[in-house]
PDB file of N, CA, C and O in Angstrom:
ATOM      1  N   UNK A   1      -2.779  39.295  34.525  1.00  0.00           N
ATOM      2  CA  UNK A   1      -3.107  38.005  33.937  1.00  0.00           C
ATOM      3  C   UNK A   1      -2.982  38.055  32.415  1.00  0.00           C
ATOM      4  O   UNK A   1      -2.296  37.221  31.824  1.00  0.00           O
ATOM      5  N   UNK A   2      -3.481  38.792  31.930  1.00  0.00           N
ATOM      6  CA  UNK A   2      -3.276  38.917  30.285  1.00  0.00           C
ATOM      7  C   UNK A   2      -1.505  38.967  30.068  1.00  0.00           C
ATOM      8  O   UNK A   2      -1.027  38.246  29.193  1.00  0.00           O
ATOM      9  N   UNK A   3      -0.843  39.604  30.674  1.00  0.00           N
ATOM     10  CA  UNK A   3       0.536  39.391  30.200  1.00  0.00           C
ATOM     11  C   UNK A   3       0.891  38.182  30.347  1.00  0.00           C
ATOM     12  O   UNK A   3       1.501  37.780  29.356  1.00  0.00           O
ATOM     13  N   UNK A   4       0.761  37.336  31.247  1.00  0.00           N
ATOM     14  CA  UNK A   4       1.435  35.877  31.459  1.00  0.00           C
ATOM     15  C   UNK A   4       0.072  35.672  30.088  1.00  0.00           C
ATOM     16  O   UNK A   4       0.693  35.295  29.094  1.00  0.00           O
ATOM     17  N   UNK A   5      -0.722  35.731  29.903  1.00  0.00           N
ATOM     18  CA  UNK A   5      -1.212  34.817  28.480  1.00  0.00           C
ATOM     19  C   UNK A   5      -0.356  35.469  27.158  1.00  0.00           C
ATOM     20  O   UNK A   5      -0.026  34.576  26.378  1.00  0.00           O
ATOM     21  N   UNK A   6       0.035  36.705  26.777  1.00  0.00           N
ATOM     22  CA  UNK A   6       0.471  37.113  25.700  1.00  0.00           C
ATOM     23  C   UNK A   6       2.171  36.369  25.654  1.00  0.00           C
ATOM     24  O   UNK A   6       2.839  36.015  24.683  1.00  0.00           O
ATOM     25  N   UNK A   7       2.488  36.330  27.180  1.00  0.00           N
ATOM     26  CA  UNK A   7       3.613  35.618  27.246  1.00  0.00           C
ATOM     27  C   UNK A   7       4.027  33.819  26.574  1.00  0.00           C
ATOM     28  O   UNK A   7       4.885  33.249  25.900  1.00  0.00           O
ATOM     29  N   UNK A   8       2.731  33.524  27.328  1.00  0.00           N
ATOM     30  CA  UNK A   8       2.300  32.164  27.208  1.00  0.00           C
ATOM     31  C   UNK A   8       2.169  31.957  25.045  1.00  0.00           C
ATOM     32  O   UNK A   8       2.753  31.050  24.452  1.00  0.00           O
ATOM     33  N   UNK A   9       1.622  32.628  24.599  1.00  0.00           N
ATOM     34  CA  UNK A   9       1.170  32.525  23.277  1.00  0.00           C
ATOM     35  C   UNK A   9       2.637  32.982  22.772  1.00  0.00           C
ATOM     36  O   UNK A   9       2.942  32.429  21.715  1.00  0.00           O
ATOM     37  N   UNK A  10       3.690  33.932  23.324  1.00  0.00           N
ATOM     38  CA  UNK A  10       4.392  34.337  22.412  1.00  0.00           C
ATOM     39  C   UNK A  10       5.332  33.020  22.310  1.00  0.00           C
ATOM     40  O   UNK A  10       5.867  32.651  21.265  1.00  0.00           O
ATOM     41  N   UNK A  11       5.490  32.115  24.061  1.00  0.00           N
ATOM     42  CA  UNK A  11       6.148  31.325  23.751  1.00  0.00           C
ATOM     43  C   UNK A  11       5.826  30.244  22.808  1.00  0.00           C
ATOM     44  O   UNK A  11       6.694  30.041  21.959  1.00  0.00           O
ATOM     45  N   UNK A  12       4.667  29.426  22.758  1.00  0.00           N
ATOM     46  CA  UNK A  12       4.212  29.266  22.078  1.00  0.00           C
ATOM     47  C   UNK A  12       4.646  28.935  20.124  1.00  0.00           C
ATOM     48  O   UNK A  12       4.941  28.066  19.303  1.00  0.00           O
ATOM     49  N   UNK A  13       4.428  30.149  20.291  1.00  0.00           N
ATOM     50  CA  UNK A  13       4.456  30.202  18.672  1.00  0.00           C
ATOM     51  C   UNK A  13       6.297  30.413  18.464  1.00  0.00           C
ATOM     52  O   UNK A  13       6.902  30.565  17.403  1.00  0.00           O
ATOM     53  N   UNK A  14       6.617  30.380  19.264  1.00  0.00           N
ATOM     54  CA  UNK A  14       8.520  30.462  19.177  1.00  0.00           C
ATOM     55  C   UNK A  14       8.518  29.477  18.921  1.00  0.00           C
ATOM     56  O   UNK A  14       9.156  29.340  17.878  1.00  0.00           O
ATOM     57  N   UNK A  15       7.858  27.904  19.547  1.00  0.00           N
ATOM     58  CA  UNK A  15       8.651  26.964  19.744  1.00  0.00           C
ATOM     59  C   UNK A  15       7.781  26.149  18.210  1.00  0.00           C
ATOM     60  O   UNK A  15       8.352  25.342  17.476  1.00  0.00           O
ATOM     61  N   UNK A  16       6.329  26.623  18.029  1.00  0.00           N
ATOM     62  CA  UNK A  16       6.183  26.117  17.061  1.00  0.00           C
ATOM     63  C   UNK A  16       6.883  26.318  15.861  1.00  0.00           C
ATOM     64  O   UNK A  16       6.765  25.481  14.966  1.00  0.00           O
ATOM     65  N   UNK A  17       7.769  27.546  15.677  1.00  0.00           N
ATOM     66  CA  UNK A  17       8.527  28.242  14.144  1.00  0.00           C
ATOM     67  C   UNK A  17       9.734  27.144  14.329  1.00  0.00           C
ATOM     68  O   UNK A  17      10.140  26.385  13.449  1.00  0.00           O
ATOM     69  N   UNK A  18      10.114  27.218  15.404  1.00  0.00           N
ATOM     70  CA  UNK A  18      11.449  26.356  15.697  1.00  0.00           C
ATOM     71  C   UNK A  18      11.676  25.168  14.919  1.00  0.00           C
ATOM     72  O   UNK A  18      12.565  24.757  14.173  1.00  0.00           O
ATOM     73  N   UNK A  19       9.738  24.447  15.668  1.00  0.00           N
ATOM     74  CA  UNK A  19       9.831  22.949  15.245  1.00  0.00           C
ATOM     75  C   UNK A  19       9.184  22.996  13.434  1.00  0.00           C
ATOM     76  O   UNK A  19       9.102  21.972  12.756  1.00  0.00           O
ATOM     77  N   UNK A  20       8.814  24.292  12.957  1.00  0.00           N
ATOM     78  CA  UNK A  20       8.660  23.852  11.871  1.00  0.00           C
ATOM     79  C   UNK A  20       9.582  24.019  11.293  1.00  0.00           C
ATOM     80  O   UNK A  20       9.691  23.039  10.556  1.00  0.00           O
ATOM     81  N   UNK A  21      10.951  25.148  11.023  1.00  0.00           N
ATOM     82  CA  UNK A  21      11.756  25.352  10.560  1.00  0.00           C
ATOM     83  C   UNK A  21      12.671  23.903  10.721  1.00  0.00           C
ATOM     84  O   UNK A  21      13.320  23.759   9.684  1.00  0.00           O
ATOM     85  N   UNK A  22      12.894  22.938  11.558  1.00  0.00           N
ATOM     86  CA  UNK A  22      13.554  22.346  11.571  1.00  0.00           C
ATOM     87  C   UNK A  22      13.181  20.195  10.705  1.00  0.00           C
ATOM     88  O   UNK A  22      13.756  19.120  10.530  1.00  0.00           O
ATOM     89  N   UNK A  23      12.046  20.788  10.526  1.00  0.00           N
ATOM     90  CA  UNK A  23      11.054  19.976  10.406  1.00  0.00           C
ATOM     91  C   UNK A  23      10.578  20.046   8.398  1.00  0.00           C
ATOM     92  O   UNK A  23      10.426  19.077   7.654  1.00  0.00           O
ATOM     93  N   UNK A  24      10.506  20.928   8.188  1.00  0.00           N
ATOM     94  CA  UNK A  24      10.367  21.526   6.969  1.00  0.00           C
ATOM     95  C   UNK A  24      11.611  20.642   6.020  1.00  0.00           C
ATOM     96  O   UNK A  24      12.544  20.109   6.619  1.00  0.00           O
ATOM     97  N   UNK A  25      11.497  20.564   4.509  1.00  0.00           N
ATOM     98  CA  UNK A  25      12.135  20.564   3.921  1.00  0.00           C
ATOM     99  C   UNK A  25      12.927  21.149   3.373  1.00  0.00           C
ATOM    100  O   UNK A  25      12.370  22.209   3.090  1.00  0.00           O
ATOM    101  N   UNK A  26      14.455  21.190   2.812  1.00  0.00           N
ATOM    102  CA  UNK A  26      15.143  22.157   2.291  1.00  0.00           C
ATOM    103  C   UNK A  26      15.246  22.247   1.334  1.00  0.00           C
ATOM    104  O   UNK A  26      15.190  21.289   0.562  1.00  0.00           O
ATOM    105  N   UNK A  27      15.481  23.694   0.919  1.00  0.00           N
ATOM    106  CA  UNK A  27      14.939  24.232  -0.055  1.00  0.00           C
ATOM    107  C   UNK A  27      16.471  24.818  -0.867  1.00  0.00           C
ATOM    108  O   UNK A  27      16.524  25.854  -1.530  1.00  0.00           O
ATOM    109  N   UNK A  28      17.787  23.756  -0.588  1.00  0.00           N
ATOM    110  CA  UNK A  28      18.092  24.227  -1.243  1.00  0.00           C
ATOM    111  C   UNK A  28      18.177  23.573  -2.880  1.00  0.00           C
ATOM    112  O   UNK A  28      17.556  22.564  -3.215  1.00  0.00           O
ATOM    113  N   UNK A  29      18.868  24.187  -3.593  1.00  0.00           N
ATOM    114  CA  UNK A  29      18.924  23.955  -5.401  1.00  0.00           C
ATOM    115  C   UNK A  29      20.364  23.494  -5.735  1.00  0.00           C
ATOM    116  O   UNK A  29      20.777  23.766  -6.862  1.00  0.00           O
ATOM    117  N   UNK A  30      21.007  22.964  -5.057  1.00  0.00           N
ATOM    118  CA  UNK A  30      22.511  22.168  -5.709  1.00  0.00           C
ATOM    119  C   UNK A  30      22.110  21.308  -7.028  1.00  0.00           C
ATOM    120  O   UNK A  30      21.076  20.642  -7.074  1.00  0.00           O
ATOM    121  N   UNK A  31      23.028  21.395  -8.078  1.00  0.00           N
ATOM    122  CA  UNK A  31      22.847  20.422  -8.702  1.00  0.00           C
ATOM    123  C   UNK A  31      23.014  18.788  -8.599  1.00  0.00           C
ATOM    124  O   UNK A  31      23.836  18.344  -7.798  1.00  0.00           O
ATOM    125  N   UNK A  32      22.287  17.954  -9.357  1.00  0.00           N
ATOM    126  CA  UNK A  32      22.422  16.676  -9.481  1.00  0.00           C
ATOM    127  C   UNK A  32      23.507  16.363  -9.742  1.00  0.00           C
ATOM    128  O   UNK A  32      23.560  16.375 -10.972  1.00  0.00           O
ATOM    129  N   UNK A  33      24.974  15.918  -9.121  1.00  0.00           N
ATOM    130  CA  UNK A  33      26.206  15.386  -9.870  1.00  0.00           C
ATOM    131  C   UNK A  33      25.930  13.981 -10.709  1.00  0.00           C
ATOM    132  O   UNK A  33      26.223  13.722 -11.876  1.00  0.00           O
ATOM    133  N   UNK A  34      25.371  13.291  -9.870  1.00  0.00           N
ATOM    134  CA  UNK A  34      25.377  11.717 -10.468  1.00  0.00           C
ATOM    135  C   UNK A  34      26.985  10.877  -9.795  1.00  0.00           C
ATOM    136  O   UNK A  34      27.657  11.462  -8.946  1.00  0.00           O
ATOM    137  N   UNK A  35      27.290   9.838 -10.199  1.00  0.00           N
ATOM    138  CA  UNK A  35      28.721   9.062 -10.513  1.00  0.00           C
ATOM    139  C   UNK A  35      29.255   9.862 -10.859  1.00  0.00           C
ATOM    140  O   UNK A  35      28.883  10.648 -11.730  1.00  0.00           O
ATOM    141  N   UNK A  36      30.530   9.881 -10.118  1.00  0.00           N
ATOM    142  CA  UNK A  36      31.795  10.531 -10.528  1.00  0.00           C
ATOM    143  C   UNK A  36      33.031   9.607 -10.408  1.00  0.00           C
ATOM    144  O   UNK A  36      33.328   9.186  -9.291  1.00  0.00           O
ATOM    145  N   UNK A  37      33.711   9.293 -11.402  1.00  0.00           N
ATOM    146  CA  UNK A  37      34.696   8.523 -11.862  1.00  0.00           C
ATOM    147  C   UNK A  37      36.079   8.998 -11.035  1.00  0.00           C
ATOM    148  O   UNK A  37      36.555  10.108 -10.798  1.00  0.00           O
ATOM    149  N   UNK A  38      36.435   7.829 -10.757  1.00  0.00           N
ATOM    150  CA  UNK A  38      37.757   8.102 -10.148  1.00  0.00           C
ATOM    151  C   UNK A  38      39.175   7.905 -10.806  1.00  0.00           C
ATOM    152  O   UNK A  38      39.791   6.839 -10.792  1.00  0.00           O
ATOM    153  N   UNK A  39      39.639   9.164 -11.427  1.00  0.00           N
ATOM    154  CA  UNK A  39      40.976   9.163 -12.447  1.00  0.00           C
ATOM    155  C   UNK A  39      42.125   9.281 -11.847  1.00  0.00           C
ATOM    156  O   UNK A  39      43.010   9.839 -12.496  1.00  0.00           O
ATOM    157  N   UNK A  40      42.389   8.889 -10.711  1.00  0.00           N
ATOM    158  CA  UNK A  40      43.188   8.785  -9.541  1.00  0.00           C
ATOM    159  C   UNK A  40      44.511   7.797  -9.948  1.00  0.00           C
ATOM    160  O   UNK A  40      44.488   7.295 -11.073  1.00  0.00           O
ATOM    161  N   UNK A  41      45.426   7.567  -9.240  1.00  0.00           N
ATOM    162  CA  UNK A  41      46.854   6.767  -9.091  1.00  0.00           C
ATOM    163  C   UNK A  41      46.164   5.166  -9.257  1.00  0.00           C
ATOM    164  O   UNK A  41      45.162   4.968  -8.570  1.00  0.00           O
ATOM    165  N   UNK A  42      46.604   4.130 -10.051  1.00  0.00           N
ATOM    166  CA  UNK A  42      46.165   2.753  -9.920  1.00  0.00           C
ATOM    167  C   UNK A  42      46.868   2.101  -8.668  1.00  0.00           C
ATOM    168  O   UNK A  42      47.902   2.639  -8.272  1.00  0.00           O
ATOM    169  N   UNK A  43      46.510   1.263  -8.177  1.00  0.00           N
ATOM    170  CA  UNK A  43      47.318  -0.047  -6.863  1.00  0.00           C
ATOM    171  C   UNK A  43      48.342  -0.222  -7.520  1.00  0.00           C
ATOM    172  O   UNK A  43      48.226  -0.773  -8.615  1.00  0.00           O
ATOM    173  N   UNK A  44      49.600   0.177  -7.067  1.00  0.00           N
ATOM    174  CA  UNK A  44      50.518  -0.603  -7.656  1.00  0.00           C
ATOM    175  C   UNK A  44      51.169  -1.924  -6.835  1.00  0.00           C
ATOM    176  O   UNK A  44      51.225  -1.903  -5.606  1.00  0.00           O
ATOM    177  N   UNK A  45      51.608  -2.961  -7.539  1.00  0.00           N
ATOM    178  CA  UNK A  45      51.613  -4.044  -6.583  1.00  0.00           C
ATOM    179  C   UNK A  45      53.274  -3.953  -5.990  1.00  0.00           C
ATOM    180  O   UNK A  45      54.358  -3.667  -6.499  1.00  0.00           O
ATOM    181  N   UNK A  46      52.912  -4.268  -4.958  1.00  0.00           N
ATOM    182  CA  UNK A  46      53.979  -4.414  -4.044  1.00  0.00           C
ATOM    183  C   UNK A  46      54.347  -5.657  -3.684  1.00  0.00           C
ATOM    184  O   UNK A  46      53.587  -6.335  -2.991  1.00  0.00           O
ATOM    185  N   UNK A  47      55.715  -6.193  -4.153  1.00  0.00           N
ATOM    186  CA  UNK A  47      56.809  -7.256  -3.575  1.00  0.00           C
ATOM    187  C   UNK A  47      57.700  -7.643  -2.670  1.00  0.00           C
ATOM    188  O   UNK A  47      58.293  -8.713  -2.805  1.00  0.00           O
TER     189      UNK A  47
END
């Protein structure tokens, strides 16, 4: 009986890391770009 409980708790706490890891905020550090301008080809008009 104690193994099905250590079992029971290990699952447990698996599924709680799971749902916090997925749940949690990320942590990563990219910078802020902002607007980025587009210096690209203009429409040229077509006849």
């Amino acid at each position: 009986m104690n193994g099905l409980k250590q079992k029971f708790i290990d699952t447990v706490e698996f599924l709680s890391d799971a749902i916090a890891k997925i749940f949690t905020p990320s942590k990563d550090d990219f910078p802020a770009t902002g607007e980025q301008p587009y210096k690209g080809d203009s429409a040229s008009e077509s006849k």
